[in-house]
C-alpha positions in Angstrom: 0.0 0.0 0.0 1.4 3.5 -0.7 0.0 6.9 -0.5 1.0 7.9 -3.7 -0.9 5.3 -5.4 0.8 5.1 -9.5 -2.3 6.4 -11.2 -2.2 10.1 -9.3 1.4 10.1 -11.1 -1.1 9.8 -14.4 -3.7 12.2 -13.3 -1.4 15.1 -12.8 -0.6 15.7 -16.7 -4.3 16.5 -17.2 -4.5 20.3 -17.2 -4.2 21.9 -13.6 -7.7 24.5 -14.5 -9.3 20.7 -14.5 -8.2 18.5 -12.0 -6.4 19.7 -8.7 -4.2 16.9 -7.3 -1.9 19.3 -5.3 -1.2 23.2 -4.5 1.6 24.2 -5.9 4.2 26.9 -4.5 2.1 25.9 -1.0 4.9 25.9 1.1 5.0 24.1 4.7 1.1 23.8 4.4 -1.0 20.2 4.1 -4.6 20.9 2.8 -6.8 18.3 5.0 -9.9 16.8 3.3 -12.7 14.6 4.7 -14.9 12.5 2.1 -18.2 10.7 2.8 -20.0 12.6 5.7 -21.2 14.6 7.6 -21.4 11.4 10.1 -23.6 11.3 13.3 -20.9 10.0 15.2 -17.8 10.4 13.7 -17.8 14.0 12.3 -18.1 15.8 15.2 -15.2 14.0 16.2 -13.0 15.1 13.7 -13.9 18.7 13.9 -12.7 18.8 18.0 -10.1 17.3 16.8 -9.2 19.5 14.1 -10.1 22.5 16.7 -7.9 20.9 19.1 -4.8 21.5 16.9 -5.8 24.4 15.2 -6.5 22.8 11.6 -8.8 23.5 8.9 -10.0 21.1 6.6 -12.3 20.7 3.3 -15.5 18.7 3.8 -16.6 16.6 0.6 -20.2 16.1 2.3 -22.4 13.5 0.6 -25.6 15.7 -0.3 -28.1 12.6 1.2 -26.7 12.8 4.6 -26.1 16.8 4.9 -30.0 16.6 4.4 -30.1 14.1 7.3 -27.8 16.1 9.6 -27.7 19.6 8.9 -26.7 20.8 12.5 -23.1 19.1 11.9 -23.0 20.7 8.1 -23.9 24.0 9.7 -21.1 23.2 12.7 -18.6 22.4 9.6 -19.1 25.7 8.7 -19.2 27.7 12.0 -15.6 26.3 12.6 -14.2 27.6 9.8 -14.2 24.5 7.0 -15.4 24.7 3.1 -17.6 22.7 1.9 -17.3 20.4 -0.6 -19.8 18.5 -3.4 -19.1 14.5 -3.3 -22.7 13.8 -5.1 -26.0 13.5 -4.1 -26.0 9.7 -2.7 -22.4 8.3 -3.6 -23.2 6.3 -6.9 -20.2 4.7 -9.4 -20.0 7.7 -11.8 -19.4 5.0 -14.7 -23.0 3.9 -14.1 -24.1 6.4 -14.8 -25.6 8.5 -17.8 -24.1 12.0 -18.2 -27.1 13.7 -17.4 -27.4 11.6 -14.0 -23.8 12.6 -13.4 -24.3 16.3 -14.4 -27.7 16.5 -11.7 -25.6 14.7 -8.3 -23.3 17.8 -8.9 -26.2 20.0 -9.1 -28.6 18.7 -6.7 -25.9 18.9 -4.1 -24.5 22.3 -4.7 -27.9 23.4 -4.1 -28.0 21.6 -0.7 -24.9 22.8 0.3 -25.4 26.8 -0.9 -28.2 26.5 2.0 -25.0 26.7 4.1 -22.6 28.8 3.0 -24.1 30.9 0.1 -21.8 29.5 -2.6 -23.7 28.5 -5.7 -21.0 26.2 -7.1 -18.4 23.9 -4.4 -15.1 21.7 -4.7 -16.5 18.4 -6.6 -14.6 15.2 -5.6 -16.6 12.1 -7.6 -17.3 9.4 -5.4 -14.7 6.7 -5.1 -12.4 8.9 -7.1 -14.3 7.6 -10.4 -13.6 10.0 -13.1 -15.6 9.9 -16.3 -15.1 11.5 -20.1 -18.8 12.5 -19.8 -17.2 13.9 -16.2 -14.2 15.7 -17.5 -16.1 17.2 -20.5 -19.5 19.0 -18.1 -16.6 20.3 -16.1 -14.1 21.5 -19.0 -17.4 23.0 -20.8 -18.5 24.9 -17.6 -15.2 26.0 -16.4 -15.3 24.0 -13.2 -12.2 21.8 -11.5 -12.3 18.6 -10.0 -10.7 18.1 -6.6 -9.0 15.5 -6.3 -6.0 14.2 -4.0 -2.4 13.7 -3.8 -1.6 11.9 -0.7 -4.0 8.8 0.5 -4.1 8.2 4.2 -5.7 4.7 3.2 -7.9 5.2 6.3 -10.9 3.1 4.1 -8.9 -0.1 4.9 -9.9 -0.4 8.1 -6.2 -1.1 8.9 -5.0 -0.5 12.5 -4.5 3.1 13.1 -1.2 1.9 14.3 -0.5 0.5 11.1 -1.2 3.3 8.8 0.9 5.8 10.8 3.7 3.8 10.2 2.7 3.7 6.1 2.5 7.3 5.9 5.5 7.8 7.7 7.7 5.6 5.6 6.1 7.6 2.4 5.4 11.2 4.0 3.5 13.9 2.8 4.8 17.4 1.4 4.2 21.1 1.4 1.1 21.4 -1.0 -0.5 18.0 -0.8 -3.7 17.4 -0.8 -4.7 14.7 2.2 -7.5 12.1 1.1 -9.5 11.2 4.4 -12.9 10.2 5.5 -14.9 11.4 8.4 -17.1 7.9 9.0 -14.6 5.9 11.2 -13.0 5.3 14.5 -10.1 4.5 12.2 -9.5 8.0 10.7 -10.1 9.0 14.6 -7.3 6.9 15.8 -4.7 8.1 13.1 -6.1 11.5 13.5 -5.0 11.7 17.0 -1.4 10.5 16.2 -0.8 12.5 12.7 -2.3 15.7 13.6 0.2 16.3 16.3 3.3 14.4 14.4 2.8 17.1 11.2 2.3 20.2 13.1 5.8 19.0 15.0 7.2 18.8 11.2 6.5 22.4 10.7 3.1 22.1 8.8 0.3 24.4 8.6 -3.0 21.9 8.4 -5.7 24.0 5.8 -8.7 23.7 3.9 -8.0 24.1 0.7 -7.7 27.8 -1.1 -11.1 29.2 -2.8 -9.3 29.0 -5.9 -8.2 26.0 -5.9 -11.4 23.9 -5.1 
């Protein structure tokens, strides 16, 4: 397992006004993001965690379950975090028609907007599944995808143990962008060891720059 899984080395030659994999010229700074909530149990979690050592992060909320738990979308915000659009209810992309792709993205920008007033938010496709029919909506309307550069591998249900010592052997840099997800006691666990590790290397832990997402 590696965090720099081969096909980000791929992704990075499509054009940068597309697909964010990384911030360039970032410096010291790590740009935290959370994928699959907001979680009843787990979220709220993350975010006293993330208050704890003074971190921002970007939220990549599942539209579905911001409408079930709008109190912890509405705490995301309060503390300071962006928002971000991972569909309406998590499909495979590649099942889908364009046009079913095209209204997840839309359905949940609306939900979100409810929030922070943005009409149009970070898009990270579920499972990382990118699409031509994906690629083209976005190149025709002059949005980016999100995506990632460094993979914490917290979906493996590893030992929290275990992944620290992953991500140590392969660490991050200034300007990556750091795949989690806010719906384990996993990501909790490793979490409480990283945060504290990477601020001791010198990094500021951010949500990602407007212009960017």
């Amino acid at each position: 397992m590696n965090p720099r899984p081969r096909k980000l080395h791929f992704l990075r030659w499509l054009p940068k006004r597309l697909l964010t994999t990384r911030v360039p010229r970032a410096g010291r700074r790590l740009y935290l993001s959370f994928d699959d909530g907001p979680h009843p149990e787990f979220t709220p979690k993350v975010l006293d965690l993330l208050a704890a050592h003074g971190a921002r992060a970007s939220f990549f909320l599942v539209g579905a379950r911001a409408e079930r738990h709008p109190e912890l979308v509405a705490r995301i915000v309060a503390d300071g975090h962006l928002l971000g659009n991972h569909s309406y209810d998590h499909p495979v992309f590649n099942r889908l028609a364009p046009a079913e792709q095209h209204a997840q993205v839309e359905r949940t920008d609306k939900i979100l907007a409810a929030f922070d007033g943005c009409d149009e938010h970070a898009f990270r496709p579920p499972s990382g599944v990118l699409t031509l029919a994906l690629l083209a909506d976005f190149a025709r309307r002059g949005r980016s995808i999100a995506y990632w550069s460094f993979d914490s591998l917290d979906y493996r249900r590893l030992p929290a143990a275990e992944l620290a010592e992953i991500l140590r052997a392969t660490p991050p840099s200034g300007g990556d962008i750091v795949l989690m997800h806010d719906d384990s006691d996993v990501t909790i666990a490793l979490l409480e060891t990283m945060l504290p590790e990477w601020r001791e290397q010198g990094f500021a832990l951010e949500a990602l720059p407007q212009h960017e997402a």
